[in-house]
C-alpha positions as CSV (number, residue, x, y, z in Angstrom):
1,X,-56.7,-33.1,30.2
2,X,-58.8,-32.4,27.0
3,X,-57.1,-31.8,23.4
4,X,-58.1,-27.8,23.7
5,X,-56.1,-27.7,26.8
6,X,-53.4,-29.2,25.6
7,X,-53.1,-27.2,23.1
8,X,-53.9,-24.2,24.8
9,X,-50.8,-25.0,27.4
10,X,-48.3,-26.4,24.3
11,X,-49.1,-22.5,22.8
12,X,-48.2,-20.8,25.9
13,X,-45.5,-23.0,26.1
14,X,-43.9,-22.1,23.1
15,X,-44.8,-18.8,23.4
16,X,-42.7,-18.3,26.6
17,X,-39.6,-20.0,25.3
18,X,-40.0,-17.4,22.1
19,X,-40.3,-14.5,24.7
20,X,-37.6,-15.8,26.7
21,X,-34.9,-16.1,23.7
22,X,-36.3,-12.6,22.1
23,X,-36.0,-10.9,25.6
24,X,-32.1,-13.1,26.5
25,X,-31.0,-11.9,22.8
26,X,-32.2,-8.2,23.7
27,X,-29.9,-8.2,27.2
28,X,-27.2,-9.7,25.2
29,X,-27.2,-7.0,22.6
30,X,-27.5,-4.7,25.4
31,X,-24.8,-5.9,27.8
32,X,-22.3,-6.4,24.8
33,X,-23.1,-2.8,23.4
34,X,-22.2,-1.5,26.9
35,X,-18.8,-3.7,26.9
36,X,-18.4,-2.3,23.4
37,X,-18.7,1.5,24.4
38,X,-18.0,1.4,28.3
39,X,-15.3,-0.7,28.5
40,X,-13.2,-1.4,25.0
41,X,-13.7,1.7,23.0
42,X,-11.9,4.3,23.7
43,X,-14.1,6.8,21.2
44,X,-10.7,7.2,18.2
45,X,-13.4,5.9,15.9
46,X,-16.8,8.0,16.7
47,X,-17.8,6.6,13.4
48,X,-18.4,3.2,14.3
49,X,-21.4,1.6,16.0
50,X,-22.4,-1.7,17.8
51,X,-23.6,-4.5,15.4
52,X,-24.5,-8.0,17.1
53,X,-23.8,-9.8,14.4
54,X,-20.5,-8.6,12.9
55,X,-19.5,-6.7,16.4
56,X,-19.3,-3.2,14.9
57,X,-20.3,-0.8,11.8
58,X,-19.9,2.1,10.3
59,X,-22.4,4.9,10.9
60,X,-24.2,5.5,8.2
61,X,-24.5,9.4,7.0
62,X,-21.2,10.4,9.1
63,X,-18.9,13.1,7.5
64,X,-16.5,15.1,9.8
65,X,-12.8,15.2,9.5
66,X,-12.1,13.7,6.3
67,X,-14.2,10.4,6.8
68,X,-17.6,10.3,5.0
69,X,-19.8,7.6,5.4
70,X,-22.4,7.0,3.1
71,X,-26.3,6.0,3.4
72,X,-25.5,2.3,3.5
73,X,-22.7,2.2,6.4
74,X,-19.4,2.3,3.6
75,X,-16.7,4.7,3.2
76,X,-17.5,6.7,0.4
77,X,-20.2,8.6,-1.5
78,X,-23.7,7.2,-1.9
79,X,-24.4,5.2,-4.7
80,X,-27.7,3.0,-6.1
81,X,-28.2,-0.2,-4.3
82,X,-29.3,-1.5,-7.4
83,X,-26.5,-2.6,-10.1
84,X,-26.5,-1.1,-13.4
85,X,-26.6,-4.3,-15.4
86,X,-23.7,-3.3,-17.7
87,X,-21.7,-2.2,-14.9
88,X,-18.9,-4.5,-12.8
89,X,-19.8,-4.0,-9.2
90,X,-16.5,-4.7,-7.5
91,X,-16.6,-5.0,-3.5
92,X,-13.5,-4.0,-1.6
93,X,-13.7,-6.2,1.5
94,X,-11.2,-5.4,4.6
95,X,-9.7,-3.9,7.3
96,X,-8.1,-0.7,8.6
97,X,-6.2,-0.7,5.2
98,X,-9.4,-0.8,2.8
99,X,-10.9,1.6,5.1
100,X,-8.0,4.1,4.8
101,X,-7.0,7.4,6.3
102,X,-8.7,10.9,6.6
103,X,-9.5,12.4,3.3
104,X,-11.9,11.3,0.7
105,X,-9.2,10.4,-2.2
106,X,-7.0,8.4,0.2
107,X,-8.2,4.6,0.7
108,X,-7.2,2.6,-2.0
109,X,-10.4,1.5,-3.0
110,X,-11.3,5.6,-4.1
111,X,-8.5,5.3,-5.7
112,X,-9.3,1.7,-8.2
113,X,-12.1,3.7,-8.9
114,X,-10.1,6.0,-10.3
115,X,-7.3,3.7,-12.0
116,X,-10.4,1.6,-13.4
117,X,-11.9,4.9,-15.1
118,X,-8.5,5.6,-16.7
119,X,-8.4,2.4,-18.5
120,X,-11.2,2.8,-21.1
121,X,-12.4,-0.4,-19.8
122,X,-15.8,-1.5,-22.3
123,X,-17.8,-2.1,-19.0
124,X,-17.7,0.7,-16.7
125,X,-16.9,-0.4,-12.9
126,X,-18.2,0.5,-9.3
127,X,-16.2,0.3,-6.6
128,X,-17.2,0.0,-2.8
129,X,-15.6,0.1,0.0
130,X,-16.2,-2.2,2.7
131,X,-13.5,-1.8,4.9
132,X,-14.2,-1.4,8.2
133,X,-11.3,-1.0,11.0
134,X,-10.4,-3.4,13.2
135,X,-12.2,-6.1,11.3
136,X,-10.6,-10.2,11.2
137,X,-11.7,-12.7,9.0
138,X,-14.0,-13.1,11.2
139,X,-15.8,-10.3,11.1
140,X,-15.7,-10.6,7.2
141,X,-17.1,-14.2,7.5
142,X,-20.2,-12.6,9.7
143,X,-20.8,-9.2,7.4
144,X,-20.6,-11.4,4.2
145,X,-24.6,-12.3,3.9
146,X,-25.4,-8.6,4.2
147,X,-22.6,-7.4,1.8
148,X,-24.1,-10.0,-0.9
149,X,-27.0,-8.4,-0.9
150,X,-25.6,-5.5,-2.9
151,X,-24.9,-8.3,-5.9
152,X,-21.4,-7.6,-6.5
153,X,-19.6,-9.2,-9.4
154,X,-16.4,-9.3,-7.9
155,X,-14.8,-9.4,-4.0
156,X,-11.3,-8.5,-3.1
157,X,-10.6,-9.3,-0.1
158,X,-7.7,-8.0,1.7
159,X,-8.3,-9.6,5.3
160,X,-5.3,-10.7,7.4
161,X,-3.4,-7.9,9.6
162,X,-5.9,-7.6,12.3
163,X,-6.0,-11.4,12.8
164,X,-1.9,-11.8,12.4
165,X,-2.3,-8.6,15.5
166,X,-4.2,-9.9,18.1
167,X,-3.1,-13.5,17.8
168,X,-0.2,-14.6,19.3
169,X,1.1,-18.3,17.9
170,X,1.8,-19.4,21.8
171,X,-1.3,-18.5,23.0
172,X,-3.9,-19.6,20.0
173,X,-7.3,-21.1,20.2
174,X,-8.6,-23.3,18.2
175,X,-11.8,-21.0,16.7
176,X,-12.8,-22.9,14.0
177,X,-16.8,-23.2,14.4
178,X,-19.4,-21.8,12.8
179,X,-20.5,-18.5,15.2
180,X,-24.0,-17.0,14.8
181,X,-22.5,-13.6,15.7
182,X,-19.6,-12.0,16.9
183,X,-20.4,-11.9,20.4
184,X,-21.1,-15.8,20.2
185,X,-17.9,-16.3,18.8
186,X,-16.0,-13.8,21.3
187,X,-17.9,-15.1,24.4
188,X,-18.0,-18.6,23.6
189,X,-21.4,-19.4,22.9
190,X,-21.8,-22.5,21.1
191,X,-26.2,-22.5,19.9
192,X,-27.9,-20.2,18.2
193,X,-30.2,-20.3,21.1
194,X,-29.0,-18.0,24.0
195,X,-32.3,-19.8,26.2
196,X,-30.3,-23.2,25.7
197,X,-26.9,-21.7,26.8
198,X,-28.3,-19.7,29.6
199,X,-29.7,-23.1,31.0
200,X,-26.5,-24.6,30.8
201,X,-24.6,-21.8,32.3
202,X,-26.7,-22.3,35.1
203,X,-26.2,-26.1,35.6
204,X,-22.6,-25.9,35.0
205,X,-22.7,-27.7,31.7
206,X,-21.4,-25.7,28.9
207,X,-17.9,-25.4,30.5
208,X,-17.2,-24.4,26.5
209,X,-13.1,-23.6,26.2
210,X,-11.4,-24.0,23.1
211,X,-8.3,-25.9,23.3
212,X,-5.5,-23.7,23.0
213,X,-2.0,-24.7,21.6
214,X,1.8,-23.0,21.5
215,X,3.6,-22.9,18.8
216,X,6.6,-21.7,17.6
217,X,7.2,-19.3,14.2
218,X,8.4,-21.4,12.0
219,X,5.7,-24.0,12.8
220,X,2.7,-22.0,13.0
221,X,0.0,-22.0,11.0
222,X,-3.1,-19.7,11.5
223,X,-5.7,-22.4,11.3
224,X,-8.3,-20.2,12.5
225,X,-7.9,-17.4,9.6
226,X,-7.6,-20.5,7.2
227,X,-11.1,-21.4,8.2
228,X,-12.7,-18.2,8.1
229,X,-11.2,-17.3,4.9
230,X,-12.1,-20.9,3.0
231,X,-15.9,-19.9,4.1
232,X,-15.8,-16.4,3.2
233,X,-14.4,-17.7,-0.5
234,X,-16.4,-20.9,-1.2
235,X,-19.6,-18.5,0.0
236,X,-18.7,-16.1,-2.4
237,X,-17.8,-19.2,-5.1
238,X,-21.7,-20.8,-4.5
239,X,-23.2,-16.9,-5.2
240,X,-20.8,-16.7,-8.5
241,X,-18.7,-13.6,-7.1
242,X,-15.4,-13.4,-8.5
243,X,-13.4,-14.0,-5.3
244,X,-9.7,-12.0,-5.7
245,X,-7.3,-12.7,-2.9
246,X,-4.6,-9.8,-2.1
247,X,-1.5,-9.8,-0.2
248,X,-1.0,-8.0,3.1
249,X,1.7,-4.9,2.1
250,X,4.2,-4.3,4.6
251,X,7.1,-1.6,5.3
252,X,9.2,-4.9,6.7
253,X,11.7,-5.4,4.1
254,X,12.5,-8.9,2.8
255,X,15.6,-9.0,5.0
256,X,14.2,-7.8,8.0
257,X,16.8,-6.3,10.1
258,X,17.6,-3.1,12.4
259,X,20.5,-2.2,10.4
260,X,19.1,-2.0,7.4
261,X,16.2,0.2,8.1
262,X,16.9,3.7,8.4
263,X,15.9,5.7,11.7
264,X,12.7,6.8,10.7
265,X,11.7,3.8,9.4
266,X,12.2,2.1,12.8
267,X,10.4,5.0,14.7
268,X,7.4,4.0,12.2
269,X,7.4,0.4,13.1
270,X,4.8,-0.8,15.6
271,X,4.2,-4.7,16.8
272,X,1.5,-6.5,18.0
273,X,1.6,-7.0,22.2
274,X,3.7,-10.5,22.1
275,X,6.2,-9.1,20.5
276,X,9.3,-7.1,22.2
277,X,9.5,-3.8,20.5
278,X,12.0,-3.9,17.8
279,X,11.8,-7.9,17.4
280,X,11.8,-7.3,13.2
281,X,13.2,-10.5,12.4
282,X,10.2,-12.2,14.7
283,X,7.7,-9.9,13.1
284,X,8.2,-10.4,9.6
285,X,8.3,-14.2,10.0
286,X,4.4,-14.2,11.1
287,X,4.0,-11.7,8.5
288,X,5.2,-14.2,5.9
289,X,2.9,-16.9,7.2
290,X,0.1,-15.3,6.6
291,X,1.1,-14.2,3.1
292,X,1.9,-18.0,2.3
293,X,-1.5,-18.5,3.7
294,X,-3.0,-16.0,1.1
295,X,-1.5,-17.5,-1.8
296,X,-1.7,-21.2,-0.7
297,X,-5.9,-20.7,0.1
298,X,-5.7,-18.8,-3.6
299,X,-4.4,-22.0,-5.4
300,X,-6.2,-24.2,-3.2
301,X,-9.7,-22.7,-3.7
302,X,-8.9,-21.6,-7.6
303,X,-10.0,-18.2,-7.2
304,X,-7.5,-15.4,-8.6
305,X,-4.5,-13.7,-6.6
306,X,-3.3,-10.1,-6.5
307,X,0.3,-10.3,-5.0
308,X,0.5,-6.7,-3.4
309,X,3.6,-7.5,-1.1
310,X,5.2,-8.5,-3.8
311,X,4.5,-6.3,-6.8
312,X,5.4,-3.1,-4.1
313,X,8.8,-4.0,-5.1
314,X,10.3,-1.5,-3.2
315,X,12.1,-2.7,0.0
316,X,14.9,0.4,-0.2
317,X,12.3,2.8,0.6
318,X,9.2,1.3,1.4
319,X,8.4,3.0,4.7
320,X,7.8,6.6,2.2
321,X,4.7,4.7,1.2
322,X,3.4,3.6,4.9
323,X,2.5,5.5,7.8
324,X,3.2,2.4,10.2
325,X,4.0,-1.5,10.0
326,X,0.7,-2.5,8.4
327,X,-1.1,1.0,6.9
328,X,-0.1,2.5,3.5
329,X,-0.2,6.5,2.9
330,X,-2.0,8.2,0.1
331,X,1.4,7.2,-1.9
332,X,1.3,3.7,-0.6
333,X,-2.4,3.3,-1.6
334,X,-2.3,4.7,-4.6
335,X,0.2,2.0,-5.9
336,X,-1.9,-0.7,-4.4
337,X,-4.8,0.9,-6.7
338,X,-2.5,0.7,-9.4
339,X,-1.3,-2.9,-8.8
340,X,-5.2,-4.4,-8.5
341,X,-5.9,-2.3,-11.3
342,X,-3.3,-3.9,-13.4
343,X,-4.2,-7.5,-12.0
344,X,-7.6,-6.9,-12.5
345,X,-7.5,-6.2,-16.0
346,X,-4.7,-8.8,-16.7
347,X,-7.0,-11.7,-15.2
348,X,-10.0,-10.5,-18.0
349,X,-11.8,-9.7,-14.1
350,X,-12.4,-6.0,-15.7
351,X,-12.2,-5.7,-19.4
């Protein structure tokens, strides 16, 4: 066989494997979009849309009900991708409560905007919103390259609720590899080449589990959202982002206990699916973990902390300022605003 056709049949070569992972990474997008819409939504959020990558967006341009979306995909009204260059760009990065509830002034990020103006601050500040509901650390970890690329100064990040929710400490994984996508890390995938796993699907050789372990409360420790959460920081930390952890607030009281919650509070509580229903005491000791988490990756890492749970110092009546266990009303946002604001300013982040 001459050189030519050895390189003719290297080239085709090549060529098919290239077609064969484009057209694999198509049916994967495809099968998993179906999942996403056929078989797990359930169409409460017709604002959100399939992403491969981070598992699910906003849509951008959507404003019915309260919930407006802007040209980028974040809650809020459009703004200029590029940075004034005497502005402080701060990104609000989270869950169901960065997102917020229906009505433009209600997510607490809105509201920092506002706070922020009020100051007579010397650089003005920009606030977006990059909540998105449902969202882990995970899904921060995978979004986080794209987010950059707006160049903000500054990242709070508020992750922690939806991975404390779906998590239960007797039945956890051990997740802590790096995914290419959400549906790699979901499925189990463990190449960025879906032509590699395919072939060993087929000959039985993946066999990919993670190990999982039990634990009980008081020994838990959410390794996983530690891992996710040291990338997303030391990512932001190589791009010079000022990284600001936050607590998680609650409407579980310190002394978590039936009797000391009034009846409405209790008809407001809601726990995740290992949980019995009314198991406060259980609740609010995973709670805690994950706020020790927070603080203990804040001194670890040396990036600033915001402690939220804490400075709503409110325990008589905290459920007037949430709507359930884990998401604040207008009220309850508007003194988160007020708390970053403060810690913001204190820490020389906004000035």
């Amino acid at each position: 066989m001459n050189r030519k056709t050895l390189i003719a049949a290297a080239g085709l070569a090549t060529g098919a494997l290239i077609g064969t992972e484009y057209y694999l990474r198509y049916r994967d997008r495809m099968l998993n979009r179906d999942r996403w819409f056929h078989e797990s939504y359930d169409g409460s959020q017709p604002y959100q849309v399939f992403h491969n990558t981070s598992g699910w967006e906003l849509m951008p341009g959507y404003n019915v009900a309260g919930i407006r979306i802007n040209q980028y995909g974040f809650r809020g009204d459009d703004f200029a991708r590029a940075k004034d260059a005497n502005s402080v760009r701060i990104l609000c990065l989270g869950d169901s409560g960065t997102f917020g509830i229906p009505g433009d002034e209600s997510p607490y990020p809105f509201q920092l905007q506002h706070e922020l103006e009020g100051m007579g601050l010397d650089s003005p500040c920009q606030v977006i919103n990059a909540g998105v509901e449902g969202h882990s650390s995970i899904n921060g970890l995978l979004r986080l390259p794209w987010l950059k690329t707006f160049k903000p100064d500054v990242i709070v990040i508020k992750l922690g609720w939806s991975d404390l929710w779906i998590n239960d400490p007797q039945h956890y994984p051990d997740l802590r590899r790096k995914p290419n996508s959400f549906w790699h890390y979901g499925n189990g995938h463990h190449s960025s080449l879906l032509a590699l796993d395919s072939v060993r699907d087929a000959l039985g050789l993946s066999g990919y589990a993670p190990p999982v372990s039990s634990y009980g409360l008081e020994s838990f420790v959410p390794t996983n959202f530690e891992f996710n959460m040291k990338r997303i920081i030391r990512s932001c930390k190589k791009d010079r982002i000022r990284t600001v952890l936050a607590t998680l607030p609650t409407m579980i009281p310190a002394d978590a206990d039936s009797e000391n919650l009034g009846m409405t509070a209790l008809e407001k509580l809601r726990f995740p699916a290992f949980f019995p229903k009314g198991d406060i005491k259980s609740l609010r000791t995973l709670f805690e973990t994950y706020d020790t988490t927070i603080r203990t990756l804040a001194y670890e890492e040396d990036v600033d902390l915001i402690d939220i749970n804490e400075g709503m110092d409110m325990d008589a009546n905290r459920d007037q300022y949430f709507l359930d266990t884990r998401h604040p009303n207008i009220e309850g946002n508007a003194a988160i605003a007020k708390l970053l604001s403060r810690g913001l300013h204190d820490r020389g982040i906004v000035a």
